[in-house]
C-alpha positions as CSV (number, residue, x, y, z in Angstrom):
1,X,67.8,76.7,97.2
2,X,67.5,78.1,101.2
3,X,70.9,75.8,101.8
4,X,72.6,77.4,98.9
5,X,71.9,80.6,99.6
6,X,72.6,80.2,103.1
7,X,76.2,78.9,102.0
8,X,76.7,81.7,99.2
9,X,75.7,84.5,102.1
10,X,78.5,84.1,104.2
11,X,81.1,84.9,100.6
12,X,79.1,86.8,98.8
13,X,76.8,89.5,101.1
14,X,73.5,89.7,100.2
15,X,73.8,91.7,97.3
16,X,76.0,89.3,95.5
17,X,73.5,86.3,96.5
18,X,71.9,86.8,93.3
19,X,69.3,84.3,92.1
20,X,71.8,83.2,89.0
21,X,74.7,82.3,91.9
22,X,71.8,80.2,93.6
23,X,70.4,78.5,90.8
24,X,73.7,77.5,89.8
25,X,74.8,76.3,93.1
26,X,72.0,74.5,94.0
27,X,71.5,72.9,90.2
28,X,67.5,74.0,91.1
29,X,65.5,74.9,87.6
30,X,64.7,78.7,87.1
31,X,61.0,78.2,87.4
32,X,61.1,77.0,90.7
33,X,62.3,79.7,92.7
34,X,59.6,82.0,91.8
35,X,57.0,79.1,92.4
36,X,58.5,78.4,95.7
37,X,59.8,81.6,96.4
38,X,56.9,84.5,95.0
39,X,58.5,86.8,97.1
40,X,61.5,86.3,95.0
41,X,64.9,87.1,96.0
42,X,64.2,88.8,99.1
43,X,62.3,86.1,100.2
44,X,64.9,83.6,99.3
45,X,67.7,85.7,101.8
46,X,65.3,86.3,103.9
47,X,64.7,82.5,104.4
48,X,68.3,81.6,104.4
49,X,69.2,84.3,107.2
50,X,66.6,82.4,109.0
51,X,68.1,79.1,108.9
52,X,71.4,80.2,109.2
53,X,70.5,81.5,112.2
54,X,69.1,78.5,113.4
55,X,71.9,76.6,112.5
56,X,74.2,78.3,114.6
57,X,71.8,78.5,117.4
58,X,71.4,75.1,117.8
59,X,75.4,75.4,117.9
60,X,74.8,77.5,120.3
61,X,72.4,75.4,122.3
62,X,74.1,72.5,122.1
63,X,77.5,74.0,123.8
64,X,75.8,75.4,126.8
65,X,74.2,72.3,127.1
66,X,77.8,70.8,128.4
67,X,77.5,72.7,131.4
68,X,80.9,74.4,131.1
69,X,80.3,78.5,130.0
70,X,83.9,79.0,129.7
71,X,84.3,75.7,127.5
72,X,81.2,76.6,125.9
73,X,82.6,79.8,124.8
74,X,85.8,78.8,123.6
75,X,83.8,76.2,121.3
76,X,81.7,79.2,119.8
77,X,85.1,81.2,118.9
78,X,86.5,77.5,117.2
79,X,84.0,77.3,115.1
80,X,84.4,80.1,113.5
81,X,88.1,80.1,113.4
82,X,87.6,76.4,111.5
83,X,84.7,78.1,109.4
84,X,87.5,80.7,108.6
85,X,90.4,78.1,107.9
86,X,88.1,75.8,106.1
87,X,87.2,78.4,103.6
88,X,90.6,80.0,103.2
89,X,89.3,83.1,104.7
90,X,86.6,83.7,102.4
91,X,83.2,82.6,104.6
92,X,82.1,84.7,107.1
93,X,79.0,85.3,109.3
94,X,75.8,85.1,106.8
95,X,74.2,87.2,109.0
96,X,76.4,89.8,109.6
97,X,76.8,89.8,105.7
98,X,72.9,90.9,105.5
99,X,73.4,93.5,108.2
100,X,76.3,95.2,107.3
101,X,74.4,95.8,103.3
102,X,72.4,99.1,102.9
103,X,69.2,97.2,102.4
104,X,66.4,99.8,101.2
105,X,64.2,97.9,99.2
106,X,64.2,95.3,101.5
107,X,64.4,96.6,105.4
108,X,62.9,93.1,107.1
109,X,66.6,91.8,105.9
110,X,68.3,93.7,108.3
111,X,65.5,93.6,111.1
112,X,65.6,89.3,110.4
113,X,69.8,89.6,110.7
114,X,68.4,91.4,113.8
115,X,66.0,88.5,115.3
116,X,69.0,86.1,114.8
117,X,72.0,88.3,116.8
118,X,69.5,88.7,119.7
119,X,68.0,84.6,119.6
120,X,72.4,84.1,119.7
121,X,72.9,87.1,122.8
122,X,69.3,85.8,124.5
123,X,70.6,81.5,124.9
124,X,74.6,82.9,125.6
125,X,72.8,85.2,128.6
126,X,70.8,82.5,129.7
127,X,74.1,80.3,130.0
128,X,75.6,82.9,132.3
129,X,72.4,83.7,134.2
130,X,72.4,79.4,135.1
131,X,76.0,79.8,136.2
132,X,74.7,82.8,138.4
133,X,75.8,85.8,136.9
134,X,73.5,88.6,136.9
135,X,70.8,89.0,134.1
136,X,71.6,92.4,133.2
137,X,75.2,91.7,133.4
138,X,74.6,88.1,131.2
139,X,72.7,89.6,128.8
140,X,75.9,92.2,128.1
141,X,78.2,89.3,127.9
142,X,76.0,87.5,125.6
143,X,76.1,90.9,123.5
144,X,79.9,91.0,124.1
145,X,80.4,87.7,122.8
146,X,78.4,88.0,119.6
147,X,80.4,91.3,119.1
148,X,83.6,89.9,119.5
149,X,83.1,87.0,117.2
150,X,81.7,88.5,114.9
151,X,84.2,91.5,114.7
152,X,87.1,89.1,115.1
153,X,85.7,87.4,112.0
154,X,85.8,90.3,110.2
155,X,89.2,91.5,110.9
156,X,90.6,87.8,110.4
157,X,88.8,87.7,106.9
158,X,90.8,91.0,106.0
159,X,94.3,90.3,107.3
160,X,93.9,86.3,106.0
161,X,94.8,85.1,109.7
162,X,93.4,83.6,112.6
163,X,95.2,85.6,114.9
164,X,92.5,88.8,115.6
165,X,89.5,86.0,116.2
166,X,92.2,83.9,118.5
167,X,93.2,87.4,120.1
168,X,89.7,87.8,121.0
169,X,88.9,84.2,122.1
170,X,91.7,84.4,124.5
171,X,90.5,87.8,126.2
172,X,86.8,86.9,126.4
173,X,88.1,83.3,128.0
174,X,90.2,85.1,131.1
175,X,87.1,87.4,130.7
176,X,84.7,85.0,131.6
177,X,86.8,82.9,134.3
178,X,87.5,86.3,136.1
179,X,82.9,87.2,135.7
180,X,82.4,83.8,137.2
181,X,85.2,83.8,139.9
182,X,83.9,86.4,141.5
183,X,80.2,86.6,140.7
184,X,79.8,85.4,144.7
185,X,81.8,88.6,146.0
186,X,79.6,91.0,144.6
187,X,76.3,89.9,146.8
188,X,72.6,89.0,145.0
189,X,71.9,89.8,141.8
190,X,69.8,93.0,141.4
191,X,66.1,92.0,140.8
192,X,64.6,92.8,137.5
């Protein structure tokens, strides 16, 4: 039911997760959601945000792994340009899906969407910091990055094209090969 969920988030928002669309997707009987799930529905997005989120983390962790930021990077912005193609421009980010909704009756939704955009920003930071950029300055770029991803995601949803998220995939590459060139010229980075 957390898998389904976590699939139905990225098309549907939160709101439109509903506990029917679940059950139906997942073929899971009505009884057990509130057995394993007595929290109910926000429980059950609150869970699938959560391994979402993990699931692109370890994305995440894996391409800054191959040692490469700039190759790394370009890998994040592919995925989700596949993610877009492969779903005909209907999936997006299931995060950002639970962050853009007004959620009232459940605010831990929005501080979990939250948790995950800052565990994404914290590794992408810590790629730049290894490759000797600045910490303050990594931990904007690893802000930047999340930002333009997600945003291109957005717009390439609404106009049905890849072009805005490879728009922004191209900028943030000559952005990053121009941070690293000259991270030397600038002298030490500031200490914390």
């Amino acid at each position: 039911m957390i898998l389904s969920a976590a699939a139905l988030l990225p098309e549907y928002g939160a709101s439109g997760t509903s506990i029917d669309r679940v059950l139906a997707h997942s073929g899971a009987p009505r009884g057990s959601v509130y057995h394993h799930f007595p929290g109910g529905r926000t429980q059950l997005i609150d869970e699938a945000v959560a391994l979402a989120g993990d699931f692109i983390a370890g994305l995440i962790d894996a391409m800054t792994r191959a040692g490469d930021p700039v190759a790394a990077i370009d890998a994040f912005f592919l995925l989700w340009r596949d993610r877009l193609t492969e779903s005909d421009f209907r999936a997006g980010c299931p995060i950002v899906a639970v962050a853009v909704e007004t959620n009232d009756d459940a605010p831990q939704l929005v501080r979990s969407a939250a948790a995950v955009f800052a565990r994404w920003r914290d590794a992408l930071a810590a790629l730049f910091v290894r490759h000797g950029l600045a910490e303050e300055r990594s931990r904007r770029l690893g802000s930047f990055v999340i930002a333009a991803a997600e945003g291109a995601v957005i717009m390439s949803r609404a106009e049905r094209s890849t072009a805005p998220i490879e728009a922004a995939a191209a900028e943030i590459h000559d952005l990053l090969l121009h941070a690293l060139r000259d991270r030397g010229e600038a002298g030490p980075p500031p200490r914390p």
